[in-house]
N, C-alpha and C positions, 0 to 999 in steps of 0.2 A: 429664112435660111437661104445660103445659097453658095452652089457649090460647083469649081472651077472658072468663077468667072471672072480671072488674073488668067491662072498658065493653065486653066484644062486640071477636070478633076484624074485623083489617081489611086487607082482600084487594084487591087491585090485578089488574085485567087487564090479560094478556100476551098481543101479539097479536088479533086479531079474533076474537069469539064461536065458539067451538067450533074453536079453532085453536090453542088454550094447547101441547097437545102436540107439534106439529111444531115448535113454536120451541122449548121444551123439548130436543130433538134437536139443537140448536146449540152448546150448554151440553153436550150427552152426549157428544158427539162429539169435543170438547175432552175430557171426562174419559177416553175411551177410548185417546186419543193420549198424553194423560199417564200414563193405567196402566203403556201399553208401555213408555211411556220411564223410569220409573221400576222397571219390569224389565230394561232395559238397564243402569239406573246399579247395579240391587243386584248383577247377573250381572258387570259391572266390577269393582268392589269386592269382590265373594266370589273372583272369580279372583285377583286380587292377591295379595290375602293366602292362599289355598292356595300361591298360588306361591312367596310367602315364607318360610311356614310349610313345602314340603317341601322346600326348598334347604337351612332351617335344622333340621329335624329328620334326626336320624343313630339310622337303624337298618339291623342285618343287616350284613356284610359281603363283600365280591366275593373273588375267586379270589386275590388277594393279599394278604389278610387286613382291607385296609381298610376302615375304618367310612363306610357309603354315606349319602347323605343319601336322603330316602323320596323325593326326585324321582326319583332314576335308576331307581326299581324300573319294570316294564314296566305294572303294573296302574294304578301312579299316574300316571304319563307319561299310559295313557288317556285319565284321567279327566279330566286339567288339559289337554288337546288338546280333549275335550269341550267342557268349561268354555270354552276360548279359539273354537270352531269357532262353539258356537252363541251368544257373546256378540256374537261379528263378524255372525254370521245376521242377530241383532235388532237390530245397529243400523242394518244395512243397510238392510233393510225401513221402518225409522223414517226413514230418512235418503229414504227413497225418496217415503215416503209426503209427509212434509215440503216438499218439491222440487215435489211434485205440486200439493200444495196452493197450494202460492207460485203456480205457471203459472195455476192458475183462478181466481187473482185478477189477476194481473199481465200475462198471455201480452197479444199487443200485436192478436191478433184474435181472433172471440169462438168459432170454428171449433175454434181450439186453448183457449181456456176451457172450453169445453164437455168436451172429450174430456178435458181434466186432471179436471175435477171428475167424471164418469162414474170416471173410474179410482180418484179421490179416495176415493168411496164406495164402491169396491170396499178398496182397501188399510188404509182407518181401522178395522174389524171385524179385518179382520190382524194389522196392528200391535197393538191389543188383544189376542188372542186367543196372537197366537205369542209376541212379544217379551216379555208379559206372561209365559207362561207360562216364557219360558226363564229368568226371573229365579229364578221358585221352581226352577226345575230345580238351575242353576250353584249358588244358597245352601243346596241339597241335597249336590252333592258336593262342596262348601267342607268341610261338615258332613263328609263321609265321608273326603276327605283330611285332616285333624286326627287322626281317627280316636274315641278315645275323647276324647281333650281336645275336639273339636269343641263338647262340650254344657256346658261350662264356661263358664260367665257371665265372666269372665276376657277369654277368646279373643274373646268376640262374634262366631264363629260362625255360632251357632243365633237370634243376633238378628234376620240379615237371613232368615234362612229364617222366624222367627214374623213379621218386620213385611210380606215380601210374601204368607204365606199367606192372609192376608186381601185385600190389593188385587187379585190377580186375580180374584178373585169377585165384586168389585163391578162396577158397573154390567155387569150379567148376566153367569154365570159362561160361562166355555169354550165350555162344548159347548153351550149355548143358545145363543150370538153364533155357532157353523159352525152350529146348525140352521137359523138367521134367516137367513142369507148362503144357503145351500141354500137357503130358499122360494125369495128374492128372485130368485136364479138362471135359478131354474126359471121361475119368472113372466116372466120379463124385465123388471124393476124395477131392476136393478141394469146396471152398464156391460156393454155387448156383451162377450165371449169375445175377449181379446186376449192375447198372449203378453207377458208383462212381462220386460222385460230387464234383467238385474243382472250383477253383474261375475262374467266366469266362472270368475275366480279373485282369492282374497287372502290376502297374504301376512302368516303368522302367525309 
């Protein structure tokens, strides 16, 4: 790449002098919410088709000689409970986060605006961090219930596990976004210590 080198490159301020980066942060925070939810749709998608692929694949047979499909085995059931347990986890979270967001713009006093957007800024690092990562997780054991077909360009598989092993690393990996949430914490920069309530059960 290369830039200005015809007439001189040309730059636009964003924001007031020495403030380009907090609006920056506006734009980031959208990408982090998109990460996760883009680790929700691939954790979707990868459980699907595990699920279809062990109902339809037939190995081993049980006590009456029939030929089982690889869902009934107990190691697969697992993994595809996994697969389904944390794909419901992350969109909860996303769903939760999203909600929040809505109320600090919309809530009808500014009492509950405030407390949404406190919460906001604690959950959008979340959502990045968890949902993003359960994506790669689920395109992981997609990958391991196929078993060896998993890495067969065919199947598409190991697609969704190579296209999110990159977006959870973007805008800052994993465990840089819990050490940032830690300072903030600690500082008190971030929304007070509240108990976040989510559904104490769902049905899979």
């Amino acid at each position: 790449m290369a830039f200005g080198d015809r007439e001189g490159a040309m730059g636009w301020l964003i924001g007031g002098p020495h403030h380009g980066l907090a609006c920056m942060f506006t734009m980031m925070n959208e990408a982090r919410l998109s990460t996760g939810l883009q680790g929700v749709a691939i954790a979707e998608r990868a459980f699907q088709q595990a699920l279809a692929y062990s109902k339809m694949r037939r190995q081993g047979r049980d006590s009456a000689g029939r030929l089982m499909a690889i869902a009934e085995h107990p190691d697969v059931r697992r993994m595809l409970l996994t697969m389904r347990a944390l794909t419901l986890a992350g969109r909860a979270i996303a769903y939760t986060a999203a909600g929040t967001i809505d109320r600090s713009h919309r809530a009808p006093d500014d009492a509950t605006r405030q407390l949404a957007a406190s919460r906001a800024a604690l959950l959008t690092p979340i959502v990045k961090a968890f949902s993003g990562e359960v994506g790669f997780e689920v395109a992981s054991l997609n990958v391991q219930v196929h078993g060896g077909m998993g890495f067969v360009e065919e199947t598409g598989a190991a697609q969704y596990l190579r296209t999110h092993a990159l977006s959870r690393s973007t805008r800052a990996p994993t465990a840089f976004r819990r050490s940032i949430s830690s300072c903030a914490r600690s500082s008190g920069t971030m929304a007070p210590r509240r108990k976040l309530k989510l559904a104490s059960s769902v049905a899979v």
